[in-house]
Each structure stands twice: as C-alpha cells, then as structure tokens.
N, C-alpha and C positions, 0 to 999 in steps of 0.2 A: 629209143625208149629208155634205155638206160644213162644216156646222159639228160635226159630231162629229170627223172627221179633224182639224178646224181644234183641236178643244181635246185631243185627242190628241197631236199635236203639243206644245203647249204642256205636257203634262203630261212630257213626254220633257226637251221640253229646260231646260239646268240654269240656273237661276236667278244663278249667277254666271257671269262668262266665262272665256273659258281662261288669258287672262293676268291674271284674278284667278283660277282657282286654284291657277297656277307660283307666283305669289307665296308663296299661304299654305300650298303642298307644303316639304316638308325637303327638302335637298338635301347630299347626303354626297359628300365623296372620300378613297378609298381611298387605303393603298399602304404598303410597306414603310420605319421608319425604325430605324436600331441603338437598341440599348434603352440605351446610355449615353448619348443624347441623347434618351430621352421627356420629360424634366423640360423641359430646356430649349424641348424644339419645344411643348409644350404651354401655356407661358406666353407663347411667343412668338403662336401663335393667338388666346389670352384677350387679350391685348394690341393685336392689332391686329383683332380684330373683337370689342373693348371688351365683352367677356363673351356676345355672340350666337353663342357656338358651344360644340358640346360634343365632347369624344375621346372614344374607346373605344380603349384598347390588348391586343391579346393577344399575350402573348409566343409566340417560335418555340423550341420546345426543341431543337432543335439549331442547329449554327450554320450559319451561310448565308452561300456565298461571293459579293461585292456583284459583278453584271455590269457595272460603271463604273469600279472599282479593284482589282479581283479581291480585293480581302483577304477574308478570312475571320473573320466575328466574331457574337454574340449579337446578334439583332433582335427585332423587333414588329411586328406588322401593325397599324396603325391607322385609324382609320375616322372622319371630322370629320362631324358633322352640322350642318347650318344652316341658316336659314329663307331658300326661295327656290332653285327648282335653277338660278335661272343670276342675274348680274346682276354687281353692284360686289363683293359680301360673297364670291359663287366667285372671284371675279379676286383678291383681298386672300388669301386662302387657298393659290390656285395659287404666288402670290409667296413667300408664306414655305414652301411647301415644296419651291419651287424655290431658294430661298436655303439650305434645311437640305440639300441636292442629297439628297432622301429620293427614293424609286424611284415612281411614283404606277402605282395601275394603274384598270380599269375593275372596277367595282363591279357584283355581277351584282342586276339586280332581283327576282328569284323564287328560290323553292328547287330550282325545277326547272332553271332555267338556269344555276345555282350547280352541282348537279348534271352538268348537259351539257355547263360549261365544265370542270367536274374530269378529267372523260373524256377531254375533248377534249385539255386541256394533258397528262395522263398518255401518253397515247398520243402525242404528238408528243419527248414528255422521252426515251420508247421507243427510237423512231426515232433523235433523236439521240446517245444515247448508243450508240445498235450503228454509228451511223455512225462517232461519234468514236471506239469500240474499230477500226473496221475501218482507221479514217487511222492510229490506232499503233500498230498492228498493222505496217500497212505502211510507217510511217516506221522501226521499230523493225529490221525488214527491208533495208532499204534502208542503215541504219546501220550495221547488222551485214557487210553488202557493203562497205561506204568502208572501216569501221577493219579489214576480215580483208585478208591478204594476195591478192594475185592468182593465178591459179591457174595461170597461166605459172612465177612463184616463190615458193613458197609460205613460203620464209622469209624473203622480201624484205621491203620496209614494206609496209603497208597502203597500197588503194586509194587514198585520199584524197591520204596523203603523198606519193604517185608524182606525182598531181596539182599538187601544191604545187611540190612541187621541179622539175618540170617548168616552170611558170608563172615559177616563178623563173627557171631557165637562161635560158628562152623571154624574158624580160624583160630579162635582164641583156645578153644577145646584140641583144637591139635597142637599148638602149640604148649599144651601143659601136658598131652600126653606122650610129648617128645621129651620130656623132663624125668619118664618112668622108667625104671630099669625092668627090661623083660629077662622071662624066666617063667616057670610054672604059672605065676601070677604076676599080673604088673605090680612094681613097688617104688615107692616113692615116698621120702623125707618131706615133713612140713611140719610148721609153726601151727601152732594153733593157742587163742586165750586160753590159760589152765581153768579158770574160772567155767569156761563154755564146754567141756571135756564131755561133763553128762549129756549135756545137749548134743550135741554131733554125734555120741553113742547111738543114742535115744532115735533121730533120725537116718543112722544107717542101719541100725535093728529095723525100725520100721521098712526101710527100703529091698531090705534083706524078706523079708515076709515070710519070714521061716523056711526059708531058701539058703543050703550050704555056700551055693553059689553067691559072692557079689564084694564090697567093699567094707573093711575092718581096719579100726584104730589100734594099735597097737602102742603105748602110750611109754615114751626112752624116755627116763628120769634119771640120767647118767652124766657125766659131765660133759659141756658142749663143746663140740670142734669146733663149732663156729661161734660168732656174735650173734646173740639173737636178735630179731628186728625190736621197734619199741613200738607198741602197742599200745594208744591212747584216747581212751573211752571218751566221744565229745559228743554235744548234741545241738539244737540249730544255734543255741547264746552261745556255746562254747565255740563253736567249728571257727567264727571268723579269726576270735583271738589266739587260738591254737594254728592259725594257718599265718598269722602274721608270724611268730617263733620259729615255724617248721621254715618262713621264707629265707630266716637268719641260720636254720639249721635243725636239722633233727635231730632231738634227745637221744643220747646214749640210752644201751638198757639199761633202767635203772635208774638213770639219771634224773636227778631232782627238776620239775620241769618248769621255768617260769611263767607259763600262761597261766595258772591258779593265779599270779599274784597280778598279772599282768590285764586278768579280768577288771580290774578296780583301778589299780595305778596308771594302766594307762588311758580310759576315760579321763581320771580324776588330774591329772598332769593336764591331759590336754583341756580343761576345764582350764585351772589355773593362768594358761595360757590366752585361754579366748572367753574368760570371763564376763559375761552378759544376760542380762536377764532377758534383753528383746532377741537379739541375735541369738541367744542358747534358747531360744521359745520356736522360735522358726525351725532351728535345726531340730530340736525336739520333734513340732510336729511332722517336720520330714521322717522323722524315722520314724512318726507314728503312723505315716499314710504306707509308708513301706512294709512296714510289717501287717497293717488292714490288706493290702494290695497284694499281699504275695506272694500267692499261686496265680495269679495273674502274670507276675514276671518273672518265675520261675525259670521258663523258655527262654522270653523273647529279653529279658534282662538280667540272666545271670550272675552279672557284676553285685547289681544293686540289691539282688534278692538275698547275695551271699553275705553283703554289707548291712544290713537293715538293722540288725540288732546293733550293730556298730555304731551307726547313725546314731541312734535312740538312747544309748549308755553315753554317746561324745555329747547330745542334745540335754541331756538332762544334769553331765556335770558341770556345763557350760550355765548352765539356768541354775544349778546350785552355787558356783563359784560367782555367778552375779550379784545372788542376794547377798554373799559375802562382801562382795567390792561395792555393794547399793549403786550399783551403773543398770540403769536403763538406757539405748541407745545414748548413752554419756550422761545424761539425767539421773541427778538423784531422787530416790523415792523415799518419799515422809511416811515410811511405815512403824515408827515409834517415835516418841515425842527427844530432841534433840539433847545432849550431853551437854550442848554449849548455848551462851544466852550474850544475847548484845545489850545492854542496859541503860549504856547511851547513845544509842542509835552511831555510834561512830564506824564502825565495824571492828571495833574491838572484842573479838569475842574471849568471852571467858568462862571455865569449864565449870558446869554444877554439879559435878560428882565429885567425889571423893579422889584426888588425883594422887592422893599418898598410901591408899589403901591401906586406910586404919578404921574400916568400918563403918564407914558413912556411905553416903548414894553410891549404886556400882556405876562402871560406863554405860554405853547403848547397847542394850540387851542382844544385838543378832547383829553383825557384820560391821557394818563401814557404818560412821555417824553424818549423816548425807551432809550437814553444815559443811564440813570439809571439801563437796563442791562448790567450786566457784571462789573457795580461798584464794589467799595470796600465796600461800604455802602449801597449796594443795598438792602438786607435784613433788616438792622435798619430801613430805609425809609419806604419800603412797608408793612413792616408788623405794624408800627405805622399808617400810613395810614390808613390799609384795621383794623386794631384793633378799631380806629377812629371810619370808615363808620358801623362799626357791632355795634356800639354800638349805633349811634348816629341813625340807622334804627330801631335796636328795642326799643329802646326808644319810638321813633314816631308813632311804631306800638300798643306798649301797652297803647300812652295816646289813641289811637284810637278804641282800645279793652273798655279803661273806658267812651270814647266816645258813645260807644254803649249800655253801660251800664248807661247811660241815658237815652239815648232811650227809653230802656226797661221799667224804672222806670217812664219816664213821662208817656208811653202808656198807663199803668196799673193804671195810676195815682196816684202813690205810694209817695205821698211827704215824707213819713219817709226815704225812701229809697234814695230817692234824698237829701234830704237835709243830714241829718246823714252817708250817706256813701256815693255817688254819690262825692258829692261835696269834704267833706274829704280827697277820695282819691286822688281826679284829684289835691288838694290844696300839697298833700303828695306827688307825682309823679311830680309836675312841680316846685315844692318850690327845690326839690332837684336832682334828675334825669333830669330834664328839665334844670336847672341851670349849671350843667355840660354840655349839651349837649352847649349850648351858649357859654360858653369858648372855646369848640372846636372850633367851628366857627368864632368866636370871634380872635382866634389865630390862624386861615389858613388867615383870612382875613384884619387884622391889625399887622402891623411889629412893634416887642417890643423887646428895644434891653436886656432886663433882665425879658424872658419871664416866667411866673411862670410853674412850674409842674401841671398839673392838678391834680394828686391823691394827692400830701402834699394840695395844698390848698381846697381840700375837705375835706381833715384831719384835717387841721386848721379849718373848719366849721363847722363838726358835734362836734371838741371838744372844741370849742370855743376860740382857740389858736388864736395868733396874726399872719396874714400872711402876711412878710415883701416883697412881692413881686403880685402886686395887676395888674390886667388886663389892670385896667385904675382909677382913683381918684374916690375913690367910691364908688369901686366894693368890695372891704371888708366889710363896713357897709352894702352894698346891699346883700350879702351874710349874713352876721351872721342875718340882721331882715328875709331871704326865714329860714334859718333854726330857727327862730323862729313859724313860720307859721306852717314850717314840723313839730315839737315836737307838738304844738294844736293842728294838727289833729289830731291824734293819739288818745287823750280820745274823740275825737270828735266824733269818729269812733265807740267808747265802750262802753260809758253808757250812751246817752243819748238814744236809739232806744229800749232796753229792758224797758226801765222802760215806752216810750210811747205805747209800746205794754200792759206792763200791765194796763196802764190807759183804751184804747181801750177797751179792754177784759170785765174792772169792769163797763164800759159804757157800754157793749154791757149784761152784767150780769144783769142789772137793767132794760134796757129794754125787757130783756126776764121774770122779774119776773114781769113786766106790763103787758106781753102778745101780748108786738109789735115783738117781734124779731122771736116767734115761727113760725108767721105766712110769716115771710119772709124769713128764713130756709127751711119753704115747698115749697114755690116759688122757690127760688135759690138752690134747694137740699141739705141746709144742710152746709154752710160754717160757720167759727167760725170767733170772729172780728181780731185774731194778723192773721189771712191767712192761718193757717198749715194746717186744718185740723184736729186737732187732740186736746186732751185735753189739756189744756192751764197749761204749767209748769214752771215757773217764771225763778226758777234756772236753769231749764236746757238750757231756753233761754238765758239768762246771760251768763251762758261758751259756749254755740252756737257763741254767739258773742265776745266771749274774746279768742277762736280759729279762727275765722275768721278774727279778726283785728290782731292777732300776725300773721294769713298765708299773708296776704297782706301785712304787716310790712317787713316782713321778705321774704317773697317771691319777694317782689318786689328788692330787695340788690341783691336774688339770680336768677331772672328770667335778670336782667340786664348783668350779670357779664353771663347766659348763652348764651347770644347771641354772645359772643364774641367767640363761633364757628363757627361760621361762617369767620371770622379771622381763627381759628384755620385748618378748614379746607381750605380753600383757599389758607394756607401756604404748607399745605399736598399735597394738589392737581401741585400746581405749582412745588415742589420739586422733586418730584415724576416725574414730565413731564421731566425734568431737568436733573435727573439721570438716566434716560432712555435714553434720546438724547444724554447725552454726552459718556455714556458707548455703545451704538450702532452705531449711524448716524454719530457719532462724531468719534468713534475710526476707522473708514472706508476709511472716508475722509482723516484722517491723515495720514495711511499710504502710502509708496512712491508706485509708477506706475511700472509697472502695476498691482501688487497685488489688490490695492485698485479700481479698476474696479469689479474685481470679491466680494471683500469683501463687499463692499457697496450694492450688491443685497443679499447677507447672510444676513449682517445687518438690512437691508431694512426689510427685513420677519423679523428677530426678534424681530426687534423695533415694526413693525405693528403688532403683533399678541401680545406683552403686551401690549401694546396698548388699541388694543381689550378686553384683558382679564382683565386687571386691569383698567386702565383709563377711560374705555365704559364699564364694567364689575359691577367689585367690586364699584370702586368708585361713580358710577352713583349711586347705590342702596345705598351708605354709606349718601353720600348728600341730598339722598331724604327721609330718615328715620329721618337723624337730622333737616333737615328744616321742614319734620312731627310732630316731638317733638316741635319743638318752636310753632307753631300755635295750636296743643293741649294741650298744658299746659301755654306756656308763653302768648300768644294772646287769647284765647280762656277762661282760667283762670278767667280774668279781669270780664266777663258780662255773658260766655254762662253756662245753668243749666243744656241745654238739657235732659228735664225730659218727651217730648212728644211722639205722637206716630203716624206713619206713616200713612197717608192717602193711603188706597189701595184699590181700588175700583174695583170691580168685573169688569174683562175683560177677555172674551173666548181667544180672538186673544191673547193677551200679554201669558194667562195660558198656552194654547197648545204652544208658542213658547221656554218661556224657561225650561216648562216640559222635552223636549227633551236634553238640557244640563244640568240639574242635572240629 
C-alpha cells in the first residue's frame, strides 16, 4: 500500500518546478495608450526588449477622456505579451510604459473574470455617475441661490455680490482702523478740505446724539510735518481733463494747476489740428449721443462714459476750427459772398476789398475765403497761414505756462525763483519768440510793398547781420537791443541763484550753531534753508542749474518749432479728406448716366466707411496724442513739477463702486 501511494504521488507531481514553469508561462500587461502614439510605444518595446515581446492594439471607438489630464482624445487598448510573468523583461516593460505615462490596468485571466470584472466596473461607473449628477445637481442649486437676488431685495444684487462688497467694506474699515493709535480712545491724523470743517462737525455732532461717547475733530492749524495731499474740487466736465494732468502728474500743494487752462486749450489745439466742419459734426454728435446715453454706460462702458464730455468739447472745436478753415469734407462752403472776382473768365482772380487797408471793402467776414479752394496757390496760402497760427498759438501758450510759473513762485514766496529765473525767462521768451510773433501780425495787418521774410530777419538778429528790409523805420534797431536783452538772460538764469543758495545755506549754518535753527527744524519738521531737503551740495547745485538753463535755452527753439504740428497735421488731415472725396464721391459723379446713379451709392459706402475708419478712426487718436504731447511737455514744461500726492479720502460708496470694475 505504501508503495502505490508512493508512485501515485509521483505520477501527480510535475516534472518541472514552479519557478521553471513562471519562467516558460507568457506574461502580458495591459492598459490604455492614445492611438497617436501606438507607432511610437511599440518600437520603443521592440527596442528595449530587443524583439522578445509582442503588442496587440485594439482601437477604442469613441473617444476617452484621460483620468491624468482630463483631455479628451482617440485611444487603444493594448496588451504586451512576454516570456516570463515576472522578472527583468516585466520591469523593462513597466518602465517604458511608465515613461509613455500610458494608463496600465490589470489583465483579467479567464473569461469568466473578464466577465465578473465588466459587471463589476459597469455597476460602479452606475453609482458614480448618479452620484456626480446628484453633486450638480446640487452645485447647480446652490449657484443659482449666490447669483439670484435676496429675497429681502429682490432687485438688489445677487447673493454672492452682497457678499463681496461686504468683505470689501469689512476690509477696507479694518484697514483704516489699523492706521489708529490706541489708547483711552482711538486717535488718528487726517487731512480734511478746510472749507468742509463745518460740515464733518455738523455730522459727527449729529452722530454723537448727545452722547459723550463717539468720534470728535480736533482741528491742528500748526505747521505740517508732512506734505499735505492736493485736493482738487472737479465735476463730470472737469473730471476728464483733470485726470488727463493727474496722468502726467499730481499737483503739488498749492500748486498752480494746468487743467483750468487745459479745459479750453486743449479741445481748441486739437481743433486746430483736425479742423472740419463734416468730420468735427460727426465727432460732435458722438459726444452728444454719449452724453444723452450716459447712465446707460456708466457700467458697462466706463471708458466712454468718463470721455463724453471730452468727446463733445474735441467735436465742437473741431466744427469751430472748420468754419475757420471753410473745409467741408475738403469742400468749400459759399456761406458769404467771395473777396475775389474773375472778370475775365481766365481764372485770374483778383481781390475786391480793400488789400491795403485804408478803409475800403474789409476781407471775408468769417474764416477762410472758399475761392481759395481749388486755387493754383491754394496750398502755398493755407499752409503759410495755418504754419502762422501754430506757431503764433504756442507761443502764447508757453508765455502763459511761464505765467504760471509765477504764480508758483510768488505763492511760495520764492523771490530767488522770481526774480533769477521767473523774470529771465518771461525776458528770453518775449525779447525773441514774442518779437516774432508781432511780425506776424504786424505783416497780416500792414501792407508792405518789400515785405521782409520773417525767418532771414531773425537770422539777421540772433546773428547780428544787417537786415536791409525792415518792417517799419526802426524795427531793426528794435530788434538787435530784444536780442540783446535775450543773450542777458541767459547768465541771468545761471549763476546768480546757485550762489544765493549757498549764501542762504551758510546763514542758515550759523544760526544753527547759535542754537536758533534746531529749534525751528523741530517745529517745521526738519527743512534745510536752499529747500531740497537734503544735504546742501554747492556743485551739484550749479550743474542743476547749468542743465536747467541749457533745457530752457534750448528747449524753448525746440518746443516752438514743435508746435508747428499742428500745421503739420491739419495739412494731413485736410489732404487726406481731399483724396478720399475726389477718388470716391468725386469719381461717381463724373461718370455718365446712368452708371453713375448706381456708382455714387458704391462710392457713397466706401467714402463713409474710410471715413469712419481713418478720418473718425485713426486720425482722431493721432491728433489727440499730439495735442497730448504739447501740453505735457511744451505747456506744462514751463511751471508744472508735479511732485504731489492725491488727496483720497476714505469713502465706502466711491470703494464698493469702482471695486466692481477693476
């Protein structure tokens, strides 16, 4: 009995052992790779398991969103078979398909567990998909509560935004009460308009309600430690053109501020520039629909709502400076009966007023004499003219920038500053810039039958030449003593201001080693006697001021000579109107009937739409960048330092409104 059990056994068991027959079993892994990468992953296998492996790919027809990068794309299931289920040759496998980062999964043995694991994963994909309907379901819900209004106000904001602008209030009030110094009471320094003093009383008495307890002004009229902010009362006309200056810089306190002037000049410049009565009509009406429209786009159009007034002041000097120029889209308009008469039909025209102005007929009562379109000389005339007016405007504009650079200086009571550079300049700018502008005028308004040039006889000025062709008896020696006056400003400007600073300074050194000036440093916080601030450097003051009288020197030649873009563009602008109308409206017209019914509505759109694109387009933004440039550099230049810093006064209403647009 025991040897039959014994070779029973033996017939059982298997002739190899287990880990000979792991060896000589196949060993597969599964798993998902995109099918634009089969090629690749599959030679990258052959290659590093030197041809002992074999793929099977079956594509997936639809496509499958990857659980690792969420994308969504065409795949394949694949299937690596190799000799041996486990060893170096799986590990070589594992690697490149963890470097292709393909998806691996487990591989069922049987067709039954293939089976039992279908079931298995379908009824879990069950589950979660009623789950994840049921989460958005409920986020969907939940969303629809934040964005609807509350049911306290139902046409308030929504939920969420009550939220937000709360967070915000809540934020912005802590943050100012972190600015309070505690103690018995919180205390805390602020600015406030002196003007408004009653007022802010007035509503913290009210607040106070005959309660010891709550918030009190206590009003320091002492000298300030600090600079105080600059404070500048504007309203919806004022706000844009005071935000174009604040963009160049905020007013000092005190400081003389250019947006007063800048309300007028700079509309009326950019007119100059883009003078037209069609094109300045359209931008007009634009900025008249914008201002009917504009609590309408307060919201949702910010820009344009802040701009309207802007619009509507650039539209209307643009449509004044037309009637000036008599350009209608480059047509002239017969709105008074003409200065000049052709008699023999040749086109010789010749003028019926009074050309000597001794009291006969005047010229054309209001602007341009339209005969002058279509001249032969038409362009020689108008752009000498409009060359003229650009120059003889900024002129007037920059003594009015050193105008204000007066101001400044007497407010502050700076007599150095007055007297060594105030006066200097204004003697520099009107001994010579000034002198030419009176020529001009001088020569639209007196008839001279051997009239001089104005650029040689400036020439003859600054170089002390003889000019054999003189305004009037007298205007050459009147001339060479202004350009004597202009060469003394000049050191006028340079060395006498450094060296009164250093006197200042060594006064102000002596009574600090008495012991008077420490004590009014702690009063005043701390200022030195030249003003800076800062340690007192003789030399460096010197070329401070040997650069600032060559920028003035020199700047002024060059801020003169830039004004005359304004010519420059007003020539662009009208040319431009010009060659549009005659290559559109104009080629329509001409041709014979009946073509030219149908061509003239072609035209018609094509003309309007460059028009629109170029003329109300491009060049509206061209003209208002350069009339930007001349008021921040050539006008502004003259006085403004703008070195200060905005008064901004804690307000919930303003914070939570334009919290929402940024």
């Amino acid at each position: 009995g025991g040897g039959g059990s014994a070779a029973a056994s033996d017939v059982t068991t298997p002739m190899l052992g287990e880990e000979a027959l792991s060896e000589r079993r196949l060993g597969y892994v599964a798993g998902v790779v995109p099918k634009a990468d089969e090629e690749r992953f599959a030679r990258a296998l052959w290659r590093a398991s030197r041809g002992n492996t074999f793929v099977q790919f079956s594509p997936i027809e639809e496509k499958v969103t990857d659980p690792k990068t969420g994308a969504t794309l065409m795949k394949s299931v694949f299937v690596v078979y190799f000799q041996g289920s486990v060893g170096s040759m799986k590990d070589k496998i594992v690697k490149v398909c963890t470097a292709f980062g393909v998806n691996m999964y487990q591989w069922p043995a049987s067709q039954e567990q293939a089976r039992v694991r279908d079931v298995t994963l379908r009824q879990q994909l069950k589950e979660k998909e009623s789950a994840l309907n049921a989460y958005q379901n409920l986020m969907r819900s939940e969303a629809s509560d934040l964005v609807g209004p509350s049911t306290a106000n139902p046409n308030g904001n929504s939920k969420i935004e009550d939220w937000r602008l709360f967070c915000v209030k809540e934020k912005s009030i802590y943050s100012i009460l972190n600015l309070c110094e505690e103690g018995m009471a919180l205390r805390v320094n602020v600015w406030y308009p002196e003007n408004e003093e009653a007022k802010i009383q007035s509503v913290l008495k009210a607040a106070r309600a005959g309660d010891e307890q709550g918030a009190f002004l206590n009003p320091d009229n002492g000298k300030w430690r600090t600079t105080p902010p600059t404070y500048i009362r504007t309203n919806e006309y004022t706000e844009t053109f005071q935000e174009i200056v604040d963009t160049y810089g905020i007013p000092r306190y005190q400081e003389a501020n250019p947006a007063l002037l800048a309300m007028v000049t700079f509309p009326f410049i950019f007119g100059m520039m883009y003078g037209d009565i069609g094109h300045g009509s359209l931008l007009l009406l634009s900025g008249l629909w914008l201002v009917r429209n504009a609590e309408s786009l307060r919201h949702s159009q910010p820009v344009l709502f802040s701009a309207r007034y802007l619009v509507l002041s650039l539209g209307f000097f643009a449509t004044f400076a037309g009637f000036m120029y008599n350009d209608f889209f480059s047509v002239g308009l017969q709105l008074f009966p003409s200065g000049f008469e052709d008699p023999d039909g040749d086109g010789q025209f010749t003028p019926t007023y009074d050309i000597k102005n001794s009291g006969g007929p005047g010229p054309y009562p209001f602007g341009l004499d339209w005969a002058w379109h279509g001249a032969s000389n038409e362009l020689l005339f108008v752009n000498s003219l409009k060359m003229k007016l650009s120059v003889l405007f900024g002129v007037l504009q920059m003594i009015m920038g050193l105008l204000l650079r007066w101001g400044n200086a007497i407010y502050e009571k700076n007599m150095t500053d007055f007297i060594f550079e105030c006066i200097p300049m204004m003697v520099f700018m009107l001994c010579f810039f000034g002198w030419m502008d009176v020529m001009v005028l001088y020569k639209w308004t007196h008839p001279i039958d051997n009239a001089p040039n104005i650029i040689n006889s400036l020439i003859c000025m600054a170089m002390g030449q003889q000019d054999n062709f003189p305004l009037w008896d007298g205007s050459v020696e009147l001339a060479q003593t202004l350009m004597k006056y202009t060469v003394l400003s000049v050191p006028l400007m340079l060395f006498p201001k450094p060296f009164i600073l250093l006197y200042q300074h060594n006064q102000a050194q002596k009574k600090t080693a008495e012991g008077h000036q420490l004590m009014v440093d702690e009063e005043q916080g701390g200022g030195h006697g030249h003003g800076h601030g800062e340690e007192f450097e003789f030399g460096e003051i010197f070329i401070h001021q040997i650069i600032e009288t060559i920028e003035y020197v020199l700047g002024t030649v060059s801020h003169t000579a830039s004004y005359l873009r304004i010519w420059a563009l007003s020539l662009a602008h009208q040319q431009l109107s010009l060659v549009f109308f005659q290559k559109t409206l104009t080629m329509g017209l001409e041709m014979p009937f009946p073509g030219n019914a149908i061509m003239l509505y072609l035209m018609f759109a094509a003309w309007f739409g460059i028009t629109l694109g170029v003329l109300l387009g491009m060049d509206v933004l061209e003209c208002f960048l350069h009339t930007l440039r001349l008021h921040w550099v050539e006008f502004q230049s003259k006085f403004y330092k703008a070195g200060g810093e905005k008064f901004a006064p804690f307000d919930i209403k303003k914070l939570v409104e334009t919290s929402g647009v940024e």
